[in-house]
C-alpha atoms as a printed R data frame, in Angstrom:
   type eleno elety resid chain resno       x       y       z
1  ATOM     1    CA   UNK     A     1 -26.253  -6.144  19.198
2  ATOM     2    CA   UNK     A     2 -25.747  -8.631  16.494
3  ATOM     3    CA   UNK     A     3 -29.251  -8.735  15.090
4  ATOM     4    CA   UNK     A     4 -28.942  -5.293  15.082
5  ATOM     5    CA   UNK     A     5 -25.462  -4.745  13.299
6  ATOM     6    CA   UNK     A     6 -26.744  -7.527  10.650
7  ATOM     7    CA   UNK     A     7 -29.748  -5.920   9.449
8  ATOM     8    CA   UNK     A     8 -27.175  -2.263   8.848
9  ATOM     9    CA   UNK     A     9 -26.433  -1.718   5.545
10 ATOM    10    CA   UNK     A    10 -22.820  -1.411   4.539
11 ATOM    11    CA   UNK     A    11 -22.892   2.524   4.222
12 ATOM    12    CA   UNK     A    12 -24.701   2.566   7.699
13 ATOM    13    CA   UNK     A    13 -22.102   0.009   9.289
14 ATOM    14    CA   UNK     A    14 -19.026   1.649   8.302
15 ATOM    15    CA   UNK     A    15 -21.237   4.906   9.207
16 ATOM    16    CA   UNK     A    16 -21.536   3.822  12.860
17 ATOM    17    CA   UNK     A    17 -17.959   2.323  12.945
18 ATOM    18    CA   UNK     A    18 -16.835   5.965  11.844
19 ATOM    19    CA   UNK     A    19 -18.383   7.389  14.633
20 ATOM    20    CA   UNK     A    20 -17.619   5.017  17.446
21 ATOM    21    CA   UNK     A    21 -13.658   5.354  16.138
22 ATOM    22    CA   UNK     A    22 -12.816   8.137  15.126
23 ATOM    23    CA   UNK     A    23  -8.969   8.007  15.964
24 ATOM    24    CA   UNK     A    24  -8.740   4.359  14.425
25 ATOM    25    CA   UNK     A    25 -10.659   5.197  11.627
26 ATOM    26    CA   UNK     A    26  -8.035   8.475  11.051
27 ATOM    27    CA   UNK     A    27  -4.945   6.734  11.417
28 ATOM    28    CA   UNK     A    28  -5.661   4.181   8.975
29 ATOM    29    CA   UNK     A    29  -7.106   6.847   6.230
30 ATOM    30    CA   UNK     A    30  -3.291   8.351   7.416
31 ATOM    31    CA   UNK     A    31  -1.732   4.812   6.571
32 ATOM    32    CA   UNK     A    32  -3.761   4.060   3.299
33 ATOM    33    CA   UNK     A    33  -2.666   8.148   2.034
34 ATOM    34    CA   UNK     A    34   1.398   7.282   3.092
35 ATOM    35    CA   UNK     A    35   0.691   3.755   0.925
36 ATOM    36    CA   UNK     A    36  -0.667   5.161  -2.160
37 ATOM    37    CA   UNK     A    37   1.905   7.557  -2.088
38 ATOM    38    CA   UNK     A    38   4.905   5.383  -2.032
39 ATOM    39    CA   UNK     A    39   3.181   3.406  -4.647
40 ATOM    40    CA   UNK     A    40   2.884   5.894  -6.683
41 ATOM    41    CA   UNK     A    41   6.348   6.736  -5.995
42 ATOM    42    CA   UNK     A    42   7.788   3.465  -6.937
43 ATOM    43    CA   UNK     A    43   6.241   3.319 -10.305
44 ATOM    44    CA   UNK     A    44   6.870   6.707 -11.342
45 ATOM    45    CA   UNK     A    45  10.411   5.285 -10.629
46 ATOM    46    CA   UNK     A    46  10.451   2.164 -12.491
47 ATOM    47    CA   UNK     A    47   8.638   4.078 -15.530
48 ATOM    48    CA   UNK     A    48  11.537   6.081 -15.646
49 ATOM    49    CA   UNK     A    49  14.147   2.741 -15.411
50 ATOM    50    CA   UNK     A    50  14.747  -0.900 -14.290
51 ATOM    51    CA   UNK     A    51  15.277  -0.686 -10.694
52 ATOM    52    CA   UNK     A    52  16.329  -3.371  -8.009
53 ATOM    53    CA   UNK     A    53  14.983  -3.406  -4.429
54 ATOM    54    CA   UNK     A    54  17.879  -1.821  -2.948
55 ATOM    55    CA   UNK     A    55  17.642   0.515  -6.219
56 ATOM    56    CA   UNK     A    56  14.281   1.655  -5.220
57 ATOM    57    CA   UNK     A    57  14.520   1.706  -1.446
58 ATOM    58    CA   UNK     A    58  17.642   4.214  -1.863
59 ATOM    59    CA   UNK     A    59  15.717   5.932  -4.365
60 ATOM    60    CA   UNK     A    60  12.971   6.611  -1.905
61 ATOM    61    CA   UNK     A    61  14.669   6.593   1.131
62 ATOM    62    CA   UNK     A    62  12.912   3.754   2.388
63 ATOM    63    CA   UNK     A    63  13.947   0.885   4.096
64 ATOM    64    CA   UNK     A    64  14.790  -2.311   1.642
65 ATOM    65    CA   UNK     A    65  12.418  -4.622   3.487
66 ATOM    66    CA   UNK     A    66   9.747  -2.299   2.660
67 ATOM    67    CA   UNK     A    67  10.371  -1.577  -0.713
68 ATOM    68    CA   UNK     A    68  10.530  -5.289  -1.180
69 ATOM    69    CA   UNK     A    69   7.317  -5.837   0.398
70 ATOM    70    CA   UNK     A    70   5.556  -2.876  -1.988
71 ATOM    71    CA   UNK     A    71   7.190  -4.880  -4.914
72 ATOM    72    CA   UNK     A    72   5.837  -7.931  -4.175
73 ATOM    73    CA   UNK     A    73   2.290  -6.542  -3.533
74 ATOM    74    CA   UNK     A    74   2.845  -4.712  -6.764
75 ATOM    75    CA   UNK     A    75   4.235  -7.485  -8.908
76 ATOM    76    CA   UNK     A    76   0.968  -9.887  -7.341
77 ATOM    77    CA   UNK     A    77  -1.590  -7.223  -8.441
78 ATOM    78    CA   UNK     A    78   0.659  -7.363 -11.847
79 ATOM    79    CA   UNK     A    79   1.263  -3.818 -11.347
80 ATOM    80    CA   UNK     A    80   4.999  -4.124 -11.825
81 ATOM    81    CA   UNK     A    81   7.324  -6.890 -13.634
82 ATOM    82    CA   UNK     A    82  10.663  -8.990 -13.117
83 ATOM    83    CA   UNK     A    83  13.003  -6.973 -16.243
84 ATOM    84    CA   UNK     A    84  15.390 -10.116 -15.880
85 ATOM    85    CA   UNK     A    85  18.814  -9.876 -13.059
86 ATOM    86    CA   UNK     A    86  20.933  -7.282 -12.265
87 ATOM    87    CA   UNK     A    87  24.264  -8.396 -10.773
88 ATOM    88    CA   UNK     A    88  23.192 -10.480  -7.561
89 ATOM    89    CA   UNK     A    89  19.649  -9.364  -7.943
């Protein structure tokens, strides 16, 4: 099995994993979709204003630990920036 998996190309690989699962393969296509969306969400959000976590999780009724966690990803990837404190934030 692994001879055989190593000499698939990358298109073939994901080809077979595709077809062996299906439901797995759905759910996280599902997961990825939701992602992008409340990405997309958050900087529509901040292009319109300065926003704090609990700014944008209220905003998006999402919970604050995961807006924090999309800001953080975001501000890695340099996607988003710090625009200085607001109050205790």
């Amino acid at each position: 099995m692994t001879t055989e998996i190593s000499t698939l190309t990358r298109v073939e690989l994901l080809k077979h994993l595709r077809e062996t699962y299906p439901a797995g393969v759905k759910r996280a296509q599902a997961l990825l979709k939701e992602q992008k969306h409340i990405q997309d969400e958050i900087l529509k959000l901040l292009h319109e204003k300065p926003c704090t976590v609990p700014g944008v999780a209220a905003a998006l009724d999402i919970p604050p630990k995961q807006a924090l966690w999309y800001l953080a990803v975001m501000k890695k990837y340099n996607l988003v920036v710090e625009n200085g404190m607001a109050g205790d934030y």
